[in-house]
N, C-alpha and C positions, 0 to 999 in steps of 0.2 A: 706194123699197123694191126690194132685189133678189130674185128668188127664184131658186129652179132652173134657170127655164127659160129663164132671162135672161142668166144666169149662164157663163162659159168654161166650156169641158168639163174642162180642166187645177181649176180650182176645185171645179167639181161633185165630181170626184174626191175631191179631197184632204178635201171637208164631206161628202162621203159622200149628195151629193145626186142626185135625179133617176134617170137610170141605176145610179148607183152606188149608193143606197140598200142598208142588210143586213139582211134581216130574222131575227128571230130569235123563239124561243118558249120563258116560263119553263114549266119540268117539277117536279112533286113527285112523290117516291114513297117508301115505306116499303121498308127491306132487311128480311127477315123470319128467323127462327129464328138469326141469328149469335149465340153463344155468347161471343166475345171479340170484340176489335178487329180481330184478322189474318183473322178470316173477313168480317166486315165490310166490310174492306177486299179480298178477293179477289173477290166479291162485285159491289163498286162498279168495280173493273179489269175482270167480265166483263160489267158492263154499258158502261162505256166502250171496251172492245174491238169489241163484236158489234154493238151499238149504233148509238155515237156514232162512233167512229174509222173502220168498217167505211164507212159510210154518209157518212163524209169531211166531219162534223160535230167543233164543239169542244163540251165543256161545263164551264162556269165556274160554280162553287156551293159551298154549303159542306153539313154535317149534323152531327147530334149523335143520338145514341142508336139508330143506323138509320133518321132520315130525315133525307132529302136533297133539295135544293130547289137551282135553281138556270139561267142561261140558256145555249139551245142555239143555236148560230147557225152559219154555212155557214164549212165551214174554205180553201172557196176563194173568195177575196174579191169575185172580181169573175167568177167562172166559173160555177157551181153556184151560182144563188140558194135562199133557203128557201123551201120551200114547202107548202103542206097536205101533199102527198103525201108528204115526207119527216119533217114533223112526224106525220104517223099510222107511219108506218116505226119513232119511238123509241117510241109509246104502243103501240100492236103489242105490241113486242118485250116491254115492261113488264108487258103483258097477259098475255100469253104463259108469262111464266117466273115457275115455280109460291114461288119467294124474293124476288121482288118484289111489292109492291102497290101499282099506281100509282093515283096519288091525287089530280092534276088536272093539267090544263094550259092555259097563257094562249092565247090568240089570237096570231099572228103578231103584232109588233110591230117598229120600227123601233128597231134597237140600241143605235143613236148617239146618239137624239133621245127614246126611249123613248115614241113615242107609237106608236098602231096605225096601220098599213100603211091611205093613202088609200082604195087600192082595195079590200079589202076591209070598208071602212065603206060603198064606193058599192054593192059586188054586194050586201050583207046583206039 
């Protein structure tokens, strides 16, 4: 059995292991009072603006009626990992802004592999 830390670093990379590891965190949250689709959608661009893009985050998700669900993970891959600190930075902001209602959020989890981040199952 190979794992990680057995593993070339050239490999680690490319499987997204060990150091390379991404984490990432799904987000739900309610748009509130949009009237049609174009506010909706101005809306969902000022929370991907201030948010997610300001903070040098992606986010991949879909919605339907004003809520939106979907995973947040670090837009520079091997630079700015995710972290609690930057996951409370998008629920923050959700909090915060009186057209949103944010409505849960996962734990850090591992993007590629979809399971939750080792270390934070050992600090719990």
């Amino acid at each position: 059995l190979i794992t990680g830390e057995t593993m070339r670093k050239r490999l680690r990379k490319k499987r997204h292991l060990s150091e390379f590891q991404e984490l990432g965190f799904e987000v739900t949250f309610q748009i509130l009072g949009f009237e049609d689709s174009d506010q909706e959608m101005d809306r969902l661009f000022e929370f991907l603006d201030e948010a997610i893009e300001a903070n040098a985050m992606y986010f991949g998700g879909s919605g339907k009626a004003g809520r939106w669900s979907g995973v947040v993970y670090s837009l520079n891959r091997h630079g700015s990992p995710m972290t609690e600190d930057r996951r409370e930075l998008v629920t923050s902001w959700l909090r915060a802004n009186n057209e949103f209602e944010f409505l849960e959020a996962s734990d850090l989890f591992d993007v590629w592999y979809g399971e939750l981040c080792s270390r934070l199952r050992q600090t719990a």
